[in-house]
MARBATOR-784974 format. One line per field, with one value per residue (C-alpha): x negated, y negated, z negated; residue in three letters. Coordinates in nm, 3 decimals. Example, Ala and Ser with C-alpha at 12.3 -4.5 7.8 and 13.67 -1.06 7.14 Angstrom:
MARBATOR-784974
u <- (-1.230/-1.367)
v <- (0.450/0.106)
w <- (-0.780/-0.714)
residuo <- (ALA/SER)
end
This chain:
MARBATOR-784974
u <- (-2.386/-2.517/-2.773/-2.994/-3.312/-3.340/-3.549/-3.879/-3.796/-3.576/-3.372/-3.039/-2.964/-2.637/-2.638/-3.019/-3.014/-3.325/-3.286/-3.351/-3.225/-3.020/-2.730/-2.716/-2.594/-2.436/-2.218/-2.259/-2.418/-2.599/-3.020/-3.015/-3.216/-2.982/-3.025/-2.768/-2.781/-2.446/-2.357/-2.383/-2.090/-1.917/-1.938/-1.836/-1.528/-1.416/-1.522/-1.351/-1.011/-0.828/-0.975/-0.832/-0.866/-0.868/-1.196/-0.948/-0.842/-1.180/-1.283/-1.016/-1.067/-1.485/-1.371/-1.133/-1.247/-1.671/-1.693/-2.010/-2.044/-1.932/-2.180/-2.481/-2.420/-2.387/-2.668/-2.872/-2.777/-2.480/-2.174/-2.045/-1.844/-1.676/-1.449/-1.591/-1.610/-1.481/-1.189/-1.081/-1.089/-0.863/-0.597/-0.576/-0.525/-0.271/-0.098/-0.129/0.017/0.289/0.444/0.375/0.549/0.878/0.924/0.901/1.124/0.952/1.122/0.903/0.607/0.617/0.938/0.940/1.120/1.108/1.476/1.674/1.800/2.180/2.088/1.967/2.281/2.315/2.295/2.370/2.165/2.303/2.679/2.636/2.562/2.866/3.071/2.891/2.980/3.322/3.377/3.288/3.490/3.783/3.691/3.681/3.989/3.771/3.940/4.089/4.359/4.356/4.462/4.175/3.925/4.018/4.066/3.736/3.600/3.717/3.621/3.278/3.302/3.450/3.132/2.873/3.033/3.012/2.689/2.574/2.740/2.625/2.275/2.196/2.122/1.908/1.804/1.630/1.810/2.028/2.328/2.482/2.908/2.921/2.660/2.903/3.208/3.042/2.978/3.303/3.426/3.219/3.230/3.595/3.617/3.763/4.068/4.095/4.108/4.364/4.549/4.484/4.190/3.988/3.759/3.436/3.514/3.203/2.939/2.983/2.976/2.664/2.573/2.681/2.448/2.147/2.111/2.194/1.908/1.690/1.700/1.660/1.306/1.138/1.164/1.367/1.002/0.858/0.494/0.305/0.000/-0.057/-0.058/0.221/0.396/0.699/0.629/0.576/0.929/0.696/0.359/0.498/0.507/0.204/0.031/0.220/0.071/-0.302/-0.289/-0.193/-0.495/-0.834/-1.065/-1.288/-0.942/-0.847/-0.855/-1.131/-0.997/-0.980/-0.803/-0.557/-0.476/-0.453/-0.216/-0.001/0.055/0.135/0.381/0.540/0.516/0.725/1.016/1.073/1.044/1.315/1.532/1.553/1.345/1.468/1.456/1.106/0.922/1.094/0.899/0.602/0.583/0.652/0.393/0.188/0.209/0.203/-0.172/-0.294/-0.428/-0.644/-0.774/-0.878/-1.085/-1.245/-1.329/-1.516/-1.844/-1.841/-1.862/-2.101/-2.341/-2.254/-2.353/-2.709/-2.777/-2.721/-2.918/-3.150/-3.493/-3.362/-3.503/-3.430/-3.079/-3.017/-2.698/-2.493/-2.588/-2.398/-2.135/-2.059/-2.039/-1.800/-1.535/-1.544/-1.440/-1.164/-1.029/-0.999/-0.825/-0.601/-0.523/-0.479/-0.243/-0.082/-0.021/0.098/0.357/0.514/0.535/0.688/0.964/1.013/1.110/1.340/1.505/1.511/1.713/1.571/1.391/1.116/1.003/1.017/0.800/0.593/0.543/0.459/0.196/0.068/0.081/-0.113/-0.380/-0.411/-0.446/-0.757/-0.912/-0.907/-1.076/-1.334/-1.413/-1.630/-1.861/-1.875/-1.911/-2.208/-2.398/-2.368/-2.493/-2.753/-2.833/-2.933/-2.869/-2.520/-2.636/-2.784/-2.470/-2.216/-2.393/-2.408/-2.067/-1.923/-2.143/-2.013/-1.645/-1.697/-1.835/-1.576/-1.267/-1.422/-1.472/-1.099/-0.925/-1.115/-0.997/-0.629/-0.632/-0.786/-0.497/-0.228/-0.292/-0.306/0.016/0.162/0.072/0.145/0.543)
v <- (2.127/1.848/1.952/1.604/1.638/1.630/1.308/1.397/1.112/1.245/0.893/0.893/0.644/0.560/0.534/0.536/0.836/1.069/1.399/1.741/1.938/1.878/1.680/1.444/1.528/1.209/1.094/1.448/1.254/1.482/1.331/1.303/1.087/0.748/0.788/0.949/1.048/1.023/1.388/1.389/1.107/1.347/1.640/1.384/1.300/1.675/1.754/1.438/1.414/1.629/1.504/1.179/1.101/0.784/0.584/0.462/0.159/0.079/0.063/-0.141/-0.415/-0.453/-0.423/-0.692/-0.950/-0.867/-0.832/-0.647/-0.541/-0.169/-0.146/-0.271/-0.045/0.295/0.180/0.189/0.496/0.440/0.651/0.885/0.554/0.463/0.638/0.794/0.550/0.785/0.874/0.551/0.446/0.804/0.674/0.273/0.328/0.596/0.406/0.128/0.210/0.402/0.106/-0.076/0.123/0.177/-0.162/-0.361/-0.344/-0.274/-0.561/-0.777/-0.684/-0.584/-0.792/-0.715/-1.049/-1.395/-1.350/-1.442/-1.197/-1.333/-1.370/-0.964/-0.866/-0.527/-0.167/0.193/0.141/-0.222/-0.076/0.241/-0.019/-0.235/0.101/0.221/-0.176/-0.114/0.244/0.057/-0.205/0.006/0.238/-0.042/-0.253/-0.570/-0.889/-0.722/-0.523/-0.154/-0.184/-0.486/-0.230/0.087/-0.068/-0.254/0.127/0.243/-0.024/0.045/0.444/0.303/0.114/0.368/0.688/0.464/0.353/0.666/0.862/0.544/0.530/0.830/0.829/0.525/0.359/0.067/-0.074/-0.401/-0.503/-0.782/-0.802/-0.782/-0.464/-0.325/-0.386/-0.258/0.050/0.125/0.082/0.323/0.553/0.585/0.586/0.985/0.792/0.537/0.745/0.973/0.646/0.553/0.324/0.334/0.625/0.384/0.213/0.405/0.313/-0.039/-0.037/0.166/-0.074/-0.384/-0.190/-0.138/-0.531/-0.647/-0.398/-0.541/-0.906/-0.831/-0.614/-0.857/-0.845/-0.628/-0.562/-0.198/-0.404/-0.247/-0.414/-0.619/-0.339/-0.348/0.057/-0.090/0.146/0.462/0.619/0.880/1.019/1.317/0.988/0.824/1.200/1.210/0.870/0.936/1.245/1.041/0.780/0.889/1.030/0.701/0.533/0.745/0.684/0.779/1.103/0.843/0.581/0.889/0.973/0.605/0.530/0.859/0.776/0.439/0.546/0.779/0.511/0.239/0.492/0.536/0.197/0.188/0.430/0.297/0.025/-0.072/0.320/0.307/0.004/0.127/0.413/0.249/0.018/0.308/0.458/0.156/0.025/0.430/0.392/0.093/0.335/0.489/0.194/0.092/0.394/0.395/0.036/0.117/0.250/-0.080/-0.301/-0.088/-0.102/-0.486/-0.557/-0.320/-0.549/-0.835/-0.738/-0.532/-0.713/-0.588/-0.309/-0.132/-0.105/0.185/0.253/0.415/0.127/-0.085/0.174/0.227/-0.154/-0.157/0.108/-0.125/-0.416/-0.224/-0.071/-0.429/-0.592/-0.324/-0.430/-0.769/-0.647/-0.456/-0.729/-0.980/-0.701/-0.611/-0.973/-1.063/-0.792/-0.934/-1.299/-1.124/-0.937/-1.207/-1.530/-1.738/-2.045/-2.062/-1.672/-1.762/-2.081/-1.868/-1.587/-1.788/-1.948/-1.554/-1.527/-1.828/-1.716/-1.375/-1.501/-1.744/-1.472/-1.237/-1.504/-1.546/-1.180/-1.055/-1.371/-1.325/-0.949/-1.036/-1.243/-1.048/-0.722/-0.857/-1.118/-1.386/-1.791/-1.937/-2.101/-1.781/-1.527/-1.822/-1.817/-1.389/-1.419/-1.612/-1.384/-1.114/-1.200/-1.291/-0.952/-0.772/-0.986/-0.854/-0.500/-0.500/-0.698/-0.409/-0.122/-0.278/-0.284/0.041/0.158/-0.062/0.144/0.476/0.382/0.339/0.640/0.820/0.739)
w <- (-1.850/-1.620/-1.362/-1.369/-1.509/-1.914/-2.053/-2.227/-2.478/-2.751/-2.840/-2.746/-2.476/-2.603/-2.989/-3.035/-3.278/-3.312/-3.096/-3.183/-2.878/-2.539/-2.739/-2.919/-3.271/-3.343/-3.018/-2.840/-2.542/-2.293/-2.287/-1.948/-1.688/-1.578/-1.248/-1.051/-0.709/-0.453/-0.534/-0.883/-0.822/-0.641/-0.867/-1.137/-0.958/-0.947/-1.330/-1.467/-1.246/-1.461/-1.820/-2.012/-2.354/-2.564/-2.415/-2.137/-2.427/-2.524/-2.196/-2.046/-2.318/-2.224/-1.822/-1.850/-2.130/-1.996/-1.639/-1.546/-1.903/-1.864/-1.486/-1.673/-1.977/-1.806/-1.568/-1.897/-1.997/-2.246/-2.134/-2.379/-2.559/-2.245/-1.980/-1.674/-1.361/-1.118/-1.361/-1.450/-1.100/-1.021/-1.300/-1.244/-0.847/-0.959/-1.204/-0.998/-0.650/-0.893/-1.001/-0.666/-0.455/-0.740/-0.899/-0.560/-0.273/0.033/0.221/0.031/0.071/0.423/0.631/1.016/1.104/0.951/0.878/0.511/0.304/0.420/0.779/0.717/0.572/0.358/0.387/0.261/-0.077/-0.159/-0.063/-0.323/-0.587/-0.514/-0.520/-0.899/-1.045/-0.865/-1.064/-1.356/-1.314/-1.229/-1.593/-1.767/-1.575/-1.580/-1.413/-1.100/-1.072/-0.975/-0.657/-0.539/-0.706/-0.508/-0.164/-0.210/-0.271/0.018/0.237/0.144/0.149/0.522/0.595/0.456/0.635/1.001/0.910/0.894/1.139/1.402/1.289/1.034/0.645/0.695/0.347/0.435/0.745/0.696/0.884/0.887/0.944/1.333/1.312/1.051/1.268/1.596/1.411/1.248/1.609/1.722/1.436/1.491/1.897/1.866/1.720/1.961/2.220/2.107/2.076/2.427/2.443/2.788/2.797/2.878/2.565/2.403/2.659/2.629/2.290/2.255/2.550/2.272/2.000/2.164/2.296/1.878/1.813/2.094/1.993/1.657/1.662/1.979/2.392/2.600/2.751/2.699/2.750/2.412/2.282/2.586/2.753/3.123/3.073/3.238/3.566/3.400/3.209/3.079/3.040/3.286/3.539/3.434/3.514/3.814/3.952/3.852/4.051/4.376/4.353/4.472/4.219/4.158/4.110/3.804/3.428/3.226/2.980/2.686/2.864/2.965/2.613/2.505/2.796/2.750/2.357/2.421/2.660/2.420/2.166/2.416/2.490/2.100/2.063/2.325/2.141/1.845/1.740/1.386/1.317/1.490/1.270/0.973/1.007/1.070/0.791/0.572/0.671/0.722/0.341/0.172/0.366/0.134/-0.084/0.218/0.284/-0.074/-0.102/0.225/0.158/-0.172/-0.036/0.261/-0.019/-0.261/0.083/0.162/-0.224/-0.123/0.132/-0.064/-0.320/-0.099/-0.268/-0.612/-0.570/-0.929/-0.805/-0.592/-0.386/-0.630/-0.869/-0.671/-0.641/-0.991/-0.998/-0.673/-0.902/-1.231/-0.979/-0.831/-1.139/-1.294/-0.976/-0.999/-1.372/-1.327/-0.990/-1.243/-1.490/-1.243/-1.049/-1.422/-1.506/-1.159/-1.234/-1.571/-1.452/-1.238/-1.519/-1.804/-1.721/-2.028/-1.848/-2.130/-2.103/-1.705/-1.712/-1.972/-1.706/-1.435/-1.637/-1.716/-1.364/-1.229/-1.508/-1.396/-1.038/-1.088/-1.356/-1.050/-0.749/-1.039/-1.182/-0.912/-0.940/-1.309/-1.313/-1.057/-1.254/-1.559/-1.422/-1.162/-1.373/-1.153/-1.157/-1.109/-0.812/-0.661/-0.754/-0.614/-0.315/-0.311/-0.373/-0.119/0.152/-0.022/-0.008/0.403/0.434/0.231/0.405/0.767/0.649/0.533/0.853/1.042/0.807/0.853/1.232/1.251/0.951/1.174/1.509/1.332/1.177/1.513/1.685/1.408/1.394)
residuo <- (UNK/UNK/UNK/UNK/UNK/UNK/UNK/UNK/UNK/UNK/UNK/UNK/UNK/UNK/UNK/UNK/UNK/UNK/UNK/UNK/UNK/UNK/UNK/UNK/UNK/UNK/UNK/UNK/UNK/UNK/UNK/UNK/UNK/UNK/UNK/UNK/UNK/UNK/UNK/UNK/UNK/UNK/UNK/UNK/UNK/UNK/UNK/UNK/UNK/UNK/UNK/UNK/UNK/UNK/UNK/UNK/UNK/UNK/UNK/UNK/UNK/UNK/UNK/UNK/UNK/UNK/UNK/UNK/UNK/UNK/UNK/UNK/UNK/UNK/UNK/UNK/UNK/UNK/UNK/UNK/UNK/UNK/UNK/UNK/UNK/UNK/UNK/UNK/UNK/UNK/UNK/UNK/UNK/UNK/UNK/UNK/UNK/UNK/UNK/UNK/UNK/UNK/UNK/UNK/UNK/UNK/UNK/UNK/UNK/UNK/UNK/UNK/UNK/UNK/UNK/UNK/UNK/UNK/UNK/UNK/UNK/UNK/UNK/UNK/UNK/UNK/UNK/UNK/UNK/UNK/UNK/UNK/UNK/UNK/UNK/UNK/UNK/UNK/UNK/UNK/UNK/UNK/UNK/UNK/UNK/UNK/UNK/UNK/UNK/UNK/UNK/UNK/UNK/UNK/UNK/UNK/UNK/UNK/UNK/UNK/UNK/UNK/UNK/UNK/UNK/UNK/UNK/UNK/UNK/UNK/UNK/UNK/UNK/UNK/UNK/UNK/UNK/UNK/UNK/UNK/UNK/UNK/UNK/UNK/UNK/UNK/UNK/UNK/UNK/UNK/UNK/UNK/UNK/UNK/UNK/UNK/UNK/UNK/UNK/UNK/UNK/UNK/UNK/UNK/UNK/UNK/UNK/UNK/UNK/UNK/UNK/UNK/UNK/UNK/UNK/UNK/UNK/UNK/UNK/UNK/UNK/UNK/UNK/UNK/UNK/UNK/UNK/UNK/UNK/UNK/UNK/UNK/UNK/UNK/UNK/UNK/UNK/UNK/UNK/UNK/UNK/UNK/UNK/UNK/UNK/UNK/UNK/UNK/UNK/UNK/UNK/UNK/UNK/UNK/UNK/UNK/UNK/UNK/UNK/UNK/UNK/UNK/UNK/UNK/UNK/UNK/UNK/UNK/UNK/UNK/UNK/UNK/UNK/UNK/UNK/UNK/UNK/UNK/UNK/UNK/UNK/UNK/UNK/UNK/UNK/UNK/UNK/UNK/UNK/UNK/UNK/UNK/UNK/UNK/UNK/UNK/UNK/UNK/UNK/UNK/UNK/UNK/UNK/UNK/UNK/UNK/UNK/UNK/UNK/UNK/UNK/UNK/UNK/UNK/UNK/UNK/UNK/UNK/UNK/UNK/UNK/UNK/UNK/UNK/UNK/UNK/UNK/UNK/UNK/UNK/UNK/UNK/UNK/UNK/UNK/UNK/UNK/UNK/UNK/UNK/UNK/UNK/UNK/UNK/UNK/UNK/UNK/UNK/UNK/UNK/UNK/UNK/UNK/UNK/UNK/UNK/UNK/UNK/UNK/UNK/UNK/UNK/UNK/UNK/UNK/UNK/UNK/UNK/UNK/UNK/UNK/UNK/UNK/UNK/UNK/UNK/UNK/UNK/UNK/UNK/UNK/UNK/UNK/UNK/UNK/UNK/UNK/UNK/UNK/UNK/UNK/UNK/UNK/UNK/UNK/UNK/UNK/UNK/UNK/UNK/UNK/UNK/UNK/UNK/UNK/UNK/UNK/UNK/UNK/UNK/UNK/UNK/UNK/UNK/UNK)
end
């Protein structure tokens, strides 16, 4: 049982039907005052999070084909016909960064370097799929011989086992065929020694390796966000130096810890800097989520202060309206990221040109479904709500550049 206040008038908000106790006896609807307070949200979210049932259909065909529809109806009360804001927005974002981060290749969404996919080469992941198609072929005998088959196998079983004995069980780095040479060499420098090659041979090599690594990831530098670390090897030698200036001379304690991370940061970076911003956009992108969420109550307060002279609408009015918003971008997101993958996968031109068309549609539904959901559930002019909706898209885009640099630098010290 809810703990808002019961209504004194015994007509069910939601199907209209005469009341004779708490429920009502024709939807089950609890007779409960509209208004909702920020914890009752909360509590919400932790009752509903586990629940799902059939309203999630229903309710996906009003938030998609009636923008603002679903915001204006529970605001008046109706609720028990549709799914549970705080749970649909819990299962869309779910399903949503699902699919995202499984059906699309990291590389694409997030590319360190401005480099093709030739010019990038291959790695471990693209090599075990030329060896499966290669077992295949050699079950099946198709067009080359035996022979072409199994020494193609075992050059690749060559270039996988260096490839990871030179730079670990990496599954995202590429390489292209003088990276794959330079680490067979390596990967194999026991043998050439026992054969009588010079016992420097390895340093220059690794020498060779970590200069193709260099050029590839930016400057030989260690400077790190504008920031000159080049003097200090280590935050034992940054401590070191502070000690030896005068006391009115020394970093503040926050410029300390800033310094001393950064330092840390530049001498991985050094290391290994592929293996360093691989991690980072890993854990740069698997944050989008993050920032999603913590953006949801920035733009339910940006859309109060729009609105701030409507004053029937209080805060969680606009928040309820904020989730419907989300939970239908991340639809239409949705749509056009299973589409995208099904271009890829069907070669017919006509269901491609069909798909792009889906695509382009979905596209200009979503730049105008926040100005349509607007005026629907504020219910204000056309002029007025285009005009509340471009401030409210400036707003929102500054709220979210900030929430990515903030996500960006907590990526980074976070490798």
């Amino acid at each position: 049982m809810s703990h808002l206040e019961e209504r004194k008038e015994k007509v069910c908000l939601n199907c209209n039907a005469d009341l004779y106790g708490r429920y009502c006896h024709v939807c089950g609807q609890e007779n409960l005052e509209p208004k909702e307070t920020v914890w009752h949200l909360v509590n919400h979210f932790f009752q509903d999070i586990t629940h799902f049932d059939g309203k999630f259909f229903s309710t996906v065909k009003y938030l998609l084909t009636r923008p603002g529809f679903l915001s204006k109806e529970y605001m008046q009360g109706k609720r028990a016909s549709y799914l549970n804001p705080i749970r649909m927005y819990v299962f869309t974002s779910a399903i949503f960064f699902v699919v995202l981060f499984t059906m699309t290749n990291a590389d694409k969404i997030m590319r360190l370097d401005e480099k093709s996919d030739k010019e990038i080469g291959l790695g471990i992941k693209d090599w075990e799929k030329q060896k499966t198609k290669l077992l295949n072929d050699l079950k099946n005998k198709n067009n080359k011989s035996s022979a072409e088959i199994t020494d193609s196998i075992n050059l690749l079983d060559k270039k996988i086992a260096a490839v990871k004995k030179v730079y670990g069980d990496t599954t995202t780095r590429k390489f292209d065929e003088k990276d794959i040479a330079l680490a067979m060499l390596r990967a194999n420098m026991d043998s050439l020694k026992a054969a009588g090659a010079p016992g420097n041979i390895a340093n220059k090599v690794d020498d060779v390796l970590a200069r193709r690594d260099s050029s590839k990831t930016g400057n030989d530098h260690e400077n790190l966000f504008a920031l000159t670390l080049d003097k200090y090897k280590s935050p034992e030698a940054y401590d070191s130096a502070e000690k030896r200036l005068p006391e009115n001379a020394r970093d503040g304690w926050m410029t300390k810890i800033f310094k001393r991370k950064l330092i840390s940061i530049s001498n991985e970076v050094n290391k290994d800097k592929r293996g360093y911003f691989e991690h980072f956009r890993e854990k740069f992108l698997h944050s989008f989520p993050k920032i999603l969420f913590i953006s949801l109550p920035f733009f339910a307060l940006i859309l109060k202060l729009v609105y701030v002279r409507r004053k029937q609408y209080y805060y969680t009015s606009h928040g309820i309206f904020t989730i419907h918003v989300y939970c239908a971008i991340f639809i239409l997101m949705l749509i056009i990221i299973l589409s995208s993958q099904l271009q890829d996968l069907i070669a017919w031109r006509w269901v491609q040109v069909v798909l792009s068309l889906l695509n382009l549609a979905v596209g200009l539904y979503m730049l105008i479904y926040l100005y349509k959901a607007m005026r629907k559930f504020y219910g204000q002019g056309r002029f007025k709500t285009f005009t509340k909706y471009i401030i409210v898209n400036f707003l929102a885009l500054i709220v979210n550049v900030l929430l990515l640099a903030l996500f960006i630098l907590i990526s980074a010290i976070s490798v």
